[in-house]
C-alpha positions as CSV (number, residue, x, y, z in Angstrom):
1,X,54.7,7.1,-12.2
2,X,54.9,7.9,-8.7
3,X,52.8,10.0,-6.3
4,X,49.2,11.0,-6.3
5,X,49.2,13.5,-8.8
6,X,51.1,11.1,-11.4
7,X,47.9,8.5,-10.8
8,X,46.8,8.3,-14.6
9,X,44.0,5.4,-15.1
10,X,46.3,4.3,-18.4
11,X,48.9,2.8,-16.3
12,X,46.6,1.8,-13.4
13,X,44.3,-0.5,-16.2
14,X,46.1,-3.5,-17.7
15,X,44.1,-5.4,-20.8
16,X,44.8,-9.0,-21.1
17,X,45.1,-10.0,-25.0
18,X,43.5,-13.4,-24.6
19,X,40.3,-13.5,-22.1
20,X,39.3,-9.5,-22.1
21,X,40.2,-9.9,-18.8
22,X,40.3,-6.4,-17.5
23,X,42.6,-5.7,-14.1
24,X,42.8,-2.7,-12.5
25,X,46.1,-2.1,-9.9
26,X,46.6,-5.7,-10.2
27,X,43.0,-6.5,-9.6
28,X,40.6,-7.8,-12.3
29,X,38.0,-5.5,-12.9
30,X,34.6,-5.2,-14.9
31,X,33.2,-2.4,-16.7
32,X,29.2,-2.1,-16.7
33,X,26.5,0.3,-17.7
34,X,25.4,2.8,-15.0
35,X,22.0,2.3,-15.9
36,X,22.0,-1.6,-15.0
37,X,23.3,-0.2,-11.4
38,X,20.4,2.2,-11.4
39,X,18.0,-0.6,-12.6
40,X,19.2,-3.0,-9.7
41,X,18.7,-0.1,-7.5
42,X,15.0,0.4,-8.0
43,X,14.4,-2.7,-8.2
44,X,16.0,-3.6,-4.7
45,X,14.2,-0.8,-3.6
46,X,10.9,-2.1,-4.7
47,X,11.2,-5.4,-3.4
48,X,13.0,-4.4,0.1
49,X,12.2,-1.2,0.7
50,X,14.6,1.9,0.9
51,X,16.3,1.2,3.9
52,X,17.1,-2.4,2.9
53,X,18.5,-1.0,-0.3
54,X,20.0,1.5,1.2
55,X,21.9,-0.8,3.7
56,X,23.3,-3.1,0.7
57,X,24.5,-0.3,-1.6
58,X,26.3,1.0,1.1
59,X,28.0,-2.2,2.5
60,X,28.6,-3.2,-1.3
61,X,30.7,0.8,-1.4
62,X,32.5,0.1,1.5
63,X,33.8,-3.4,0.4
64,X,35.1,-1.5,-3.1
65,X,36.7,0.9,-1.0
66,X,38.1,-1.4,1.2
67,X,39.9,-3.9,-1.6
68,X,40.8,-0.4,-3.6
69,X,42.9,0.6,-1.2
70,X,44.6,-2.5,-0.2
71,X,45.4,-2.8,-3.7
72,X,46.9,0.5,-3.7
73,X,49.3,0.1,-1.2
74,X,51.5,-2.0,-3.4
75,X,50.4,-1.0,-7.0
76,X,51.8,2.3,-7.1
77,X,55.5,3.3,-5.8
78,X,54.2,6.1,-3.1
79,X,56.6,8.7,-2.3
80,X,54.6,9.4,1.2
81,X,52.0,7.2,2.5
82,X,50.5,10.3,3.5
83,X,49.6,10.5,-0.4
84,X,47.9,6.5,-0.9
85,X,45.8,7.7,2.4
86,X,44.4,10.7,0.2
87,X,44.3,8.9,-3.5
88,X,40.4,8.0,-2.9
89,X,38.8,10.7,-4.4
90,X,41.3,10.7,-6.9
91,X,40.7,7.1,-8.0
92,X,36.7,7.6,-7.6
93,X,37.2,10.6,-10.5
94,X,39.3,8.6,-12.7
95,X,36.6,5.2,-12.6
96,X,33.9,7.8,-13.9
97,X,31.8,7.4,-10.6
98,X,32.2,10.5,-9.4
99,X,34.0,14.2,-9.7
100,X,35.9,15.4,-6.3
101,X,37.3,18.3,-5.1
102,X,38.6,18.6,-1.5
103,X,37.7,20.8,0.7
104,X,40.5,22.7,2.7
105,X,39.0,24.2,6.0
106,X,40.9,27.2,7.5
107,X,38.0,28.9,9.8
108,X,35.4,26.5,11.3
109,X,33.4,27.0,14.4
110,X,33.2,22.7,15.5
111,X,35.9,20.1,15.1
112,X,37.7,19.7,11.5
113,X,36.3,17.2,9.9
114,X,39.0,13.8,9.1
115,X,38.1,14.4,5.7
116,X,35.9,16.5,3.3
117,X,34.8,16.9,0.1
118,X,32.6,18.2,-2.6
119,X,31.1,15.8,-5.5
120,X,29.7,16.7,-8.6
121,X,28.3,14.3,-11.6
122,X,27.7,11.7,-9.2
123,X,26.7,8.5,-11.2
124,X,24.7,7.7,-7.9
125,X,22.3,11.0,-7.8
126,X,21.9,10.3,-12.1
127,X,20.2,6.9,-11.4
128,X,18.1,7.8,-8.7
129,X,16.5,11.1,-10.1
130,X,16.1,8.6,-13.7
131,X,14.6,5.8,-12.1
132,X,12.6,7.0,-9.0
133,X,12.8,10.7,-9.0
134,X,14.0,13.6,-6.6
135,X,14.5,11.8,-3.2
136,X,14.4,13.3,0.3
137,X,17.6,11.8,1.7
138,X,20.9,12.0,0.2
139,X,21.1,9.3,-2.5
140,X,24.7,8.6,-3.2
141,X,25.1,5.6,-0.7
142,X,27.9,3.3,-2.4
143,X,29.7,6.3,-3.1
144,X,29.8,7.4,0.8
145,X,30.5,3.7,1.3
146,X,33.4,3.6,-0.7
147,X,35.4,6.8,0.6
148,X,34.6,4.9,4.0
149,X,36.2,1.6,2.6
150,X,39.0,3.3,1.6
151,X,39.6,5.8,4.1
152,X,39.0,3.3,7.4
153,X,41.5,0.7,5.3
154,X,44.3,3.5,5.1
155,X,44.4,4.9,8.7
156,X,43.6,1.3,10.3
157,X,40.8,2.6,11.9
158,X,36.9,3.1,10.8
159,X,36.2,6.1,9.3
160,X,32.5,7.0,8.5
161,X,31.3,9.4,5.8
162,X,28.1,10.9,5.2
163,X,26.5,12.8,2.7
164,X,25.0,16.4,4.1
165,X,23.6,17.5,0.3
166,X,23.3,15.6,-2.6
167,X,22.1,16.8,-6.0
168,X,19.6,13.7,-6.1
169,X,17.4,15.6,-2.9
170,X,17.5,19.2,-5.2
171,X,20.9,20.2,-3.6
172,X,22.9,22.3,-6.1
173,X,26.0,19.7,-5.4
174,X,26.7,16.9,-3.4
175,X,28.9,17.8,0.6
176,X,30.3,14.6,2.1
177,X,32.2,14.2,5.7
178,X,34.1,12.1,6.9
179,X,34.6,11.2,11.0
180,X,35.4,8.8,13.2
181,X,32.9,6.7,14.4
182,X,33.3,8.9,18.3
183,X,33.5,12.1,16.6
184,X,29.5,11.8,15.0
185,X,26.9,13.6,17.7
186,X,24.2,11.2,18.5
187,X,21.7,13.0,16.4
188,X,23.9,12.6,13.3
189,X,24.4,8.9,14.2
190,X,21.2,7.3,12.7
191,X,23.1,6.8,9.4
192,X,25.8,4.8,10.3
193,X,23.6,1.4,10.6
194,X,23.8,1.5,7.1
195,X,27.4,0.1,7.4
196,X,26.2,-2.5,9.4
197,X,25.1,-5.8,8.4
198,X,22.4,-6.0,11.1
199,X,20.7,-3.3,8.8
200,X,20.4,-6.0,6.0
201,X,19.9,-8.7,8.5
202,X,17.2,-6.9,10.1
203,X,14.7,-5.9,7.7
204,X,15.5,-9.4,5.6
205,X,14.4,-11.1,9.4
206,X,11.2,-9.1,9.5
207,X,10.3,-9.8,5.5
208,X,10.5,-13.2,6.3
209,X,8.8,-13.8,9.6
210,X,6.2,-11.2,7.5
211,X,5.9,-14.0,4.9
212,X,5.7,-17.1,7.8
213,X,3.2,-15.6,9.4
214,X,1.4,-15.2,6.3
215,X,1.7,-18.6,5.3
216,X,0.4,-19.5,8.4
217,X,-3.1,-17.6,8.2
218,X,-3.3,-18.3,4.9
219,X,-2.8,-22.5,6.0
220,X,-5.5,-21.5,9.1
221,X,-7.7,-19.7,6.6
222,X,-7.8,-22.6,4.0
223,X,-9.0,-25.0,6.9
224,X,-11.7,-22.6,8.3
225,X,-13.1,-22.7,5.1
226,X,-12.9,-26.2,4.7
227,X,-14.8,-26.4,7.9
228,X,-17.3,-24.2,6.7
229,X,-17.6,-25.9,3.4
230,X,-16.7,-23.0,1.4
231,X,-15.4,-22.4,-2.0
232,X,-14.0,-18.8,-3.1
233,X,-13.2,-17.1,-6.0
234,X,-9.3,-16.4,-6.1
235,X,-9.8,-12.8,-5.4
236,X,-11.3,-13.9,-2.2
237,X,-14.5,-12.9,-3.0
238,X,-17.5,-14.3,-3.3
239,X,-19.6,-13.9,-6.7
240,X,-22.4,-16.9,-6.9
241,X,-25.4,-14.5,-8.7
242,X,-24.8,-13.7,-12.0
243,X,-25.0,-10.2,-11.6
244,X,-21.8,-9.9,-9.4
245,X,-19.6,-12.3,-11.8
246,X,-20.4,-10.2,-14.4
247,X,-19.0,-7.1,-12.1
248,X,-16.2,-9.1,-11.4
249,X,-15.0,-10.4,-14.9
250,X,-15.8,-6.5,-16.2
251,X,-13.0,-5.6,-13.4
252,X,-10.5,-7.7,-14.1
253,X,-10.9,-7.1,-17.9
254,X,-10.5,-3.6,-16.9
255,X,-7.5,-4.0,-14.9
256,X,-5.1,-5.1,-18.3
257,X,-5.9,-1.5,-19.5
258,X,-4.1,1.4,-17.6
259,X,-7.3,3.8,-17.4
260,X,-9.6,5.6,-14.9
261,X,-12.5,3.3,-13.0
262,X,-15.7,4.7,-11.6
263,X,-16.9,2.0,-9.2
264,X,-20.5,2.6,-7.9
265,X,-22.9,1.6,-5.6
266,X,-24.6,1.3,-2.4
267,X,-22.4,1.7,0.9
268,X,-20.7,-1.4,2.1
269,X,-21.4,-3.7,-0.7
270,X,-17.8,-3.6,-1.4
271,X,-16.4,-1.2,-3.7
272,X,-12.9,-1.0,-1.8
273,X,-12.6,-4.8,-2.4
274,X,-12.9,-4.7,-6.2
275,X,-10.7,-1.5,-6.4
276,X,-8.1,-4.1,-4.7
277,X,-9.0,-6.7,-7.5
278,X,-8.4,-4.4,-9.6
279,X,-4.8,-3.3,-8.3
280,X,-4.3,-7.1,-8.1
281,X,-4.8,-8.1,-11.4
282,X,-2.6,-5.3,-13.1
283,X,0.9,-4.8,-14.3
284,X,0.9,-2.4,-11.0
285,X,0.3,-4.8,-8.4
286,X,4.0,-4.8,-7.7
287,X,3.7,-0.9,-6.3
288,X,1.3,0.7,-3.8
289,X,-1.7,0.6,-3.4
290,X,-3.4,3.9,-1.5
291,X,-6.7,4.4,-0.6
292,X,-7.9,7.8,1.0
293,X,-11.8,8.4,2.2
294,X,-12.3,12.0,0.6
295,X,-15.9,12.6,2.4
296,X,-13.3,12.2,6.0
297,X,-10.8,14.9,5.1
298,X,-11.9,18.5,5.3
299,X,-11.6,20.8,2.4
300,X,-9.2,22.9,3.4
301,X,-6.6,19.8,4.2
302,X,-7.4,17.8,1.5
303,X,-5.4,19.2,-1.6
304,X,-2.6,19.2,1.0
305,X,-3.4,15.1,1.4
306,X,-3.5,14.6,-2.4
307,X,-0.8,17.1,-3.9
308,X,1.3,17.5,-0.8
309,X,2.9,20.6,0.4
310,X,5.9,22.6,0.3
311,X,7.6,23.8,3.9
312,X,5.8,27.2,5.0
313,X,3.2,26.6,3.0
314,X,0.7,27.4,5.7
315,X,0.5,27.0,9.7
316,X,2.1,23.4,10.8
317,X,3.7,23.1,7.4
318,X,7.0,22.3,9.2
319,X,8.5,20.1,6.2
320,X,8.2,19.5,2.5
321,X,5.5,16.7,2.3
322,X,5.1,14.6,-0.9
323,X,1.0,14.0,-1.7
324,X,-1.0,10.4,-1.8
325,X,-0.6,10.9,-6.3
326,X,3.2,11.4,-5.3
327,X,3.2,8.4,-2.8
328,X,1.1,5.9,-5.3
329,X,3.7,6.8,-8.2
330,X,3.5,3.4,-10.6
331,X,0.7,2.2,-8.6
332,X,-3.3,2.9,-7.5
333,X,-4.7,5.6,-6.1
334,X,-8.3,4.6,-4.9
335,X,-10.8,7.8,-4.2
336,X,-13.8,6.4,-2.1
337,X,-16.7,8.7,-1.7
338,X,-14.9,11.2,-4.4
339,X,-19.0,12.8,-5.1
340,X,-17.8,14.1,-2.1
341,X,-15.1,16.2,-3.2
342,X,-15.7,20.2,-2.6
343,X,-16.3,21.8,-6.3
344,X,-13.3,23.6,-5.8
345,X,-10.8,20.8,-5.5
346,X,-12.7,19.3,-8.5
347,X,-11.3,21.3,-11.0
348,X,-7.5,20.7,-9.7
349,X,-8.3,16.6,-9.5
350,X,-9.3,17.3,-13.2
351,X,-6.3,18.7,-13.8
352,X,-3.8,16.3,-12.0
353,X,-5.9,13.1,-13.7
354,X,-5.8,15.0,-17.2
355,X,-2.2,16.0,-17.2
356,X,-0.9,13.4,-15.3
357,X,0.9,15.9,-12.9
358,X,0.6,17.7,-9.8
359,X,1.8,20.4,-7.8
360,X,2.3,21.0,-4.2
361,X,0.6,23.8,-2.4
362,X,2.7,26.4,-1.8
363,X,5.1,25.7,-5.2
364,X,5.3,27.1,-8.6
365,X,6.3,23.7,-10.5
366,X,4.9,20.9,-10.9
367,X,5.8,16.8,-10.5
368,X,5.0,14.4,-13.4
369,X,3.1,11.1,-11.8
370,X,2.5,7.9,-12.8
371,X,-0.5,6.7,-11.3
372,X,-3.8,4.7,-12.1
373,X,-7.3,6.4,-10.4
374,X,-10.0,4.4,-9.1
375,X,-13.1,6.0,-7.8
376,X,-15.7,5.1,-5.8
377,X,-19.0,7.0,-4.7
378,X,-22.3,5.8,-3.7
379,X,-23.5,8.6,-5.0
380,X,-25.9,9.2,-8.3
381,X,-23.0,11.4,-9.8
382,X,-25.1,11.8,-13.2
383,X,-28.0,13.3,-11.0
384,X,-25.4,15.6,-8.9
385,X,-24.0,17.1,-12.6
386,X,-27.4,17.5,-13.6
387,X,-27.9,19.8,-10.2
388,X,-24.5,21.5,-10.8
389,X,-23.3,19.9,-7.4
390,X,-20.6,17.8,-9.7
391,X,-18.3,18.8,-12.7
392,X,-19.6,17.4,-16.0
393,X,-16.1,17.0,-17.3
394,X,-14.6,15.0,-14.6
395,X,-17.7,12.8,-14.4
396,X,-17.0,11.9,-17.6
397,X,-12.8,11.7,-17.2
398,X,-13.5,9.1,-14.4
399,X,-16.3,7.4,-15.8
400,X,-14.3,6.0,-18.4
401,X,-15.2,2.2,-17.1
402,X,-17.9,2.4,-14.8
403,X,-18.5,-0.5,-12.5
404,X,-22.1,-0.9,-11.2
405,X,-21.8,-3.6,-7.9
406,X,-25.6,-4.6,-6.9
407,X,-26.9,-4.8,-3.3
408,X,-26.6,-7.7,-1.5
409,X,-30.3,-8.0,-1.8
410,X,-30.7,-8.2,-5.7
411,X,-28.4,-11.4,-5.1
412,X,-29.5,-13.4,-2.5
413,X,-27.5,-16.5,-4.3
414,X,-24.2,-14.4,-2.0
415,X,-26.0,-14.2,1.3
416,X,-25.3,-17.4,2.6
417,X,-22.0,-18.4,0.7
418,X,-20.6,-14.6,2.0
419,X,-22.0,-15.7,5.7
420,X,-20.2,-18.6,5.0
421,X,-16.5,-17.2,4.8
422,X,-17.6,-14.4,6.9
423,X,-18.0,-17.0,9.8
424,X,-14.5,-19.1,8.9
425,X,-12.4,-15.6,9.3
426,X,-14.2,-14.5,12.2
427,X,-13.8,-17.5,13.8
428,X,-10.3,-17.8,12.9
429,X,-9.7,-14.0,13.9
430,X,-11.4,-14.1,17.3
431,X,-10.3,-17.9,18.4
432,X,-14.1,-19.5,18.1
433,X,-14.1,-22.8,16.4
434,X,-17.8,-22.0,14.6
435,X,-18.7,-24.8,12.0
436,X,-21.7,-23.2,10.4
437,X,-25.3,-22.5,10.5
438,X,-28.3,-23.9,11.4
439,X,-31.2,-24.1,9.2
440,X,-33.4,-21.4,11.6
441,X,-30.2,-18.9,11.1
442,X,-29.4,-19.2,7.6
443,X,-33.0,-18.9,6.4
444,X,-33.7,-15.1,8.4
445,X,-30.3,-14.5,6.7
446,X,-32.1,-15.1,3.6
447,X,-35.4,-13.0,4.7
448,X,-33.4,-9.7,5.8
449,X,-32.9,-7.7,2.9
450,X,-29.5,-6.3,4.4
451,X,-30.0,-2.3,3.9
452,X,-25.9,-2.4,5.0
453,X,-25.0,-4.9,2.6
454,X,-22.1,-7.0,3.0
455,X,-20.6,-4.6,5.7
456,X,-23.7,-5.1,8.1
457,X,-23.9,-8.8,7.2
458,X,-20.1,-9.1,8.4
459,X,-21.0,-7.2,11.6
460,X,-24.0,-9.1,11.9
461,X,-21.8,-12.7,11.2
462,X,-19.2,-11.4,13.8
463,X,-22.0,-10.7,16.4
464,X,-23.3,-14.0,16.6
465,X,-19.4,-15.8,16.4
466,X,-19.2,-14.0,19.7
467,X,-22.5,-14.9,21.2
468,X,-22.9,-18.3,20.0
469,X,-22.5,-21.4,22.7
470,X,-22.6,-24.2,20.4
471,X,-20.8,-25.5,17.5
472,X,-23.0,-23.7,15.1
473,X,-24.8,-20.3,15.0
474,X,-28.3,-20.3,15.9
475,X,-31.1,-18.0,15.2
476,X,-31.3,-16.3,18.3
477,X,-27.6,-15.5,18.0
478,X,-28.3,-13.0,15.2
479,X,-29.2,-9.0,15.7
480,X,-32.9,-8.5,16.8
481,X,-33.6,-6.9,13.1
482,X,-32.2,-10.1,11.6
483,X,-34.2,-12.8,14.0
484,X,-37.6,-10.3,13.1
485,X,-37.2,-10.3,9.6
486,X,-40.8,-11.5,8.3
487,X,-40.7,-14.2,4.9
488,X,-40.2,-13.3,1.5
489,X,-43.3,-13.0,-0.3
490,X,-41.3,-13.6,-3.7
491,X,-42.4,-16.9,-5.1
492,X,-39.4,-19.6,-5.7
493,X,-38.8,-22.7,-7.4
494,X,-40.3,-24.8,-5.3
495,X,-44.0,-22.8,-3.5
496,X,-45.2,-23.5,-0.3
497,X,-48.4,-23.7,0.8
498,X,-50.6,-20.7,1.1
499,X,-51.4,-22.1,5.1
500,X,-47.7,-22.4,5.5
501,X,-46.8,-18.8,4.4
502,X,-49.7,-17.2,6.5
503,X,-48.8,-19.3,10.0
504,X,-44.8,-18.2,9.0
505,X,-45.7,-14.4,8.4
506,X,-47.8,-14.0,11.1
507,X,-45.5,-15.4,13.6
508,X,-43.0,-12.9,12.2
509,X,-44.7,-10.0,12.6
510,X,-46.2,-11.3,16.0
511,X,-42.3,-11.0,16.7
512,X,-41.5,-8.4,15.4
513,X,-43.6,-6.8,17.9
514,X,-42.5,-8.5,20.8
515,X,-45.1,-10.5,21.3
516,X,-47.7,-7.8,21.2
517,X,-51.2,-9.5,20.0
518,X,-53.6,-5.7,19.7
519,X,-50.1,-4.1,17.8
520,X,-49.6,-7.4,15.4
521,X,-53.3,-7.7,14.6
522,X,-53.7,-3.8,13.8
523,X,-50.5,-4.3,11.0
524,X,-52.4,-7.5,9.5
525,X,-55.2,-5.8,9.6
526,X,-57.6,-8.5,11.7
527,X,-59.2,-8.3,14.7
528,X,-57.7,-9.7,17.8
529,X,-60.0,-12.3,18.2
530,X,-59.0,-13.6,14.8
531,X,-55.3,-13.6,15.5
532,X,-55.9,-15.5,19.1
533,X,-57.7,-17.9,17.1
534,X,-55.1,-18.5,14.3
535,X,-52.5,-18.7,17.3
536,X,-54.2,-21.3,19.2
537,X,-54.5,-23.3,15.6
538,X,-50.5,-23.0,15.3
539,X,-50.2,-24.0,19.2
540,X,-48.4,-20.9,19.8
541,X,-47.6,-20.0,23.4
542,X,-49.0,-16.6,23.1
543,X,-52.5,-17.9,22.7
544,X,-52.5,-19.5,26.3
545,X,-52.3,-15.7,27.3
């Protein structure tokens, strides 16, 4: 056998009889299922991200290449070394990677590419669009990484190749050139830090400084809290009324079952949170997790944000654009405020959450997803179907758990634990070594009934982290609405005296008011005189007026 057209993969494989050792021009060699390499591949890519991935399939091509043709050189009896420098695409067809056939350029307007080539049943491009669908780069990166390897070995200088279409992006076959690493313009130079290691090193670098620094405000959280004397549920949340655990066990129950959530409620009492429990606690916490405000996108832009759109679709519509169902693929797609959604969208979110597909605006076909919906309104949605301002049919198809989280003032047993860890990570997030609250502050926690739930109580926490000037917060750190919040007139375990509750309200209102006697006496409903003479009993200041 001698030359490149007698290469035949019979003589080129040798098969040890003891062992099943496998060697391949001299080499040993392993065979192994495609669909492990596409496994490995989405799995790298889940755990690194695409360009990590990207950089290692790549570097892992150009290595094969490399050690293929070194092992050429001597393995076959080469009439012209002009032939062994040319054998790569040969060798790639007969491995079962990849089908070449060269392209011969006679007529070309730039510089003749070093080498060129056209690929069809790439193993590469079959993997991707099985595991992770049509991509919107060109896919087949150990490939291009191997005809580098080989070619850069052969003419003892580095060759790079690079893959203009590739059947796993939609192109009809896969075009790959090869240059020298002077011959690439600078705009067609971005992917050649694939072939270098400091693309690996890189992104590896920032993962783990990502997961130090993590560690270390998870180590500064824990001893915040410890400060603080507080003690959280896993989740990070915060469930002491019975109410609220019963919200939270109904969630993560529900997050074991793959199906839609409606999570209701007043604004701010934390429906984004328990979406994220949810995400959490399933088999898809390992993927995205998207969350998009429907009330903040305008109709006319928002099917674009959830189904994407095709290029030309409509004015600005430079570039095929995959949707938020497209980019949460095997993971959650949270819909706050979706009673917002326009009536006409309605229908097509029916249709993506019933069919479990979607289509672009401005295409024909339509892309299977893989994605579990949570929803979130504050909304009465059964009230807004009965008024026809809300479909009846997807009220029901995402009401199929419905999560109902209470106010913060039906379960005054969170105020003070939630101001708790609301003070540790404001502290720790604006530098202020806070240690608690005093009695005066926690207890006009306790009176406000909090008509902004937990969001105003974390604004209201942060306020007085900033304001404070001791080691603690004190009353008069709080908002005004906070510090004028008059007693509870709800009777507890332990009742006060009917003296004690008058004095404590009256002061309140008095207050309240700003100190104006004619203003609090008309509310209470006594003359002034009265309240000057209830003032002067409780030695208030206001009476020596």
């Amino acid at each position: 056998m001698a030359g490149l057209e007698g290469l035949d993969l019979r003589e080129l494989l040798a098969f040890e009889p003891k062992g099943g050792v496998i060697r391949f021009a001299g080499q040993r060699a392993l065979l192994m299922d495609p669909v492990t390499l596409g496994l490995l591949r989405k799995e790298l890519i889940g755990m690194l991200g695409m360009t990590a991935a990207r950089g290692i399939f790549t570097r892992l091509g150009y290595a094969h290449g490399w050690r293929t043709a070194e092992a050429m050189k001597t393995a076959v009896a080469w009439p012209d070394e002009a032939e062994w420098r040319r054998a790569g695409g040969r060798l790639h067809t007969l491995m079962g990677q990849v089908r070449v056939e060269r392209i011969e350029r006679k007529d070309t307007d730039g510089p003749e590419p070093f080498a060129e080539a056209q690929w069809s049943d790439s193993y590469e491009a079959e993997q991707h669009l099985l595991h992770l669908g049509q991509a919107e780069e060109p896919v087949c990166w150990s490939l291009t990484g191997f005809a580098s390897g080989y070619l850069s070995y052969c003419n003892n200088k580095t060759i790079y190749c690079a893959e203009l279409k590739c059947v796993g992006k939609g192109d009809a076959f896969c075009h790959i050139v090869g240059r020298p690493e002077a011959e690439w313009s600078a705009e067609c130079t971005e992917f050649l830090r694939f072939y270098e290691t400091q693309c690996m090193e890189g992104v590896l670098g920032q993962v783990t400084e990502a997961l130090r620094q993590t560690e270390r405000k998870l180590r500064a959280k824990r001893q915040s809290l410890a400060r603080a004397g507080v003690t959280e549920d896993p989740s990070g949340m915060v469930a002491r009324a019975e109410s609220m655990q019963r919200v939270l066990n109904l969630a993560r129950r529900s997050a074991k079952v793959d199906t839609t959530i409606l999570v209701t409620g007043e604004s701010g009492v934390g429906k984004e949170r328990i979406a994220r429990l949810i995400h959490d606690e399933s088999g898809r916490s390992h993927k995205a997790f998207i969350a998009v405000n429907c009330a903040a996108v305008t109709e006319s832009l928002l099917e674009s944000e959830l189904f994407g759109h095709a290029k030309g679709a409509f004015t600005g519509a430079t570039n095929d654009r995959p949707g938020l169902f497209e980019a949460a693929h095997g993971g959650t797609l949270f819909l706050d405020e979706v009673g917002e959604v326009p009536p006409a969208m309605q229908a097509k979110l029916l249709r993506a959450l019933q069919e479990r597909e979607v289509r672009r605006v401005g295409e024909n076909t339509s892309r299977k997803v893989d994605v579990r919906v949570v929803a979130a309104t504050n909304r009465e949605l059964s009230e807004e179907v009965r008024l026809g301002r809300f479909r009846q049919d997807l009220f029901y198809r995402l009401r199929v758990i419905e999560l109902r989280i209470p106010p913060l003032r039906e379960r005054k047993e969170d105020i003070l634990p939630l101001a708790r860890l609301l003070l540790a990570e404001a502290g720790e997030r604006l530098g202020r070594r806070v240690n608690g609250l005093s009695p005066d502050a926690a207890d006009q926690l306790l009176r406000y009934p909090w008509p902004g739930n937990v969001r105003e109580l974390g604004n209201a926490i942060e306020r007085a982290v900033v304001l404070c000037e001791g080691p603690r917060v004190e009353r008069d750190d709080l908002p005004e609405e906070v510090r004028a919040a008059p007693p509870s007139l709800t009777p507890t375990s332990n009742p006060r005296r009917l003296e004690d509750m008058e004095k404590e309200y009256i002061l309140a209102v008095l207050a309240q008011n700003g100190g104006n006697r004619s203003r609090t006496a008309e509310q209470l409903d006594i003359g002034v005189a009265t309240l000057y003479r209830k003032l002067k009993q409780y030695g208030h200041p206001e009476a020596a007026h």
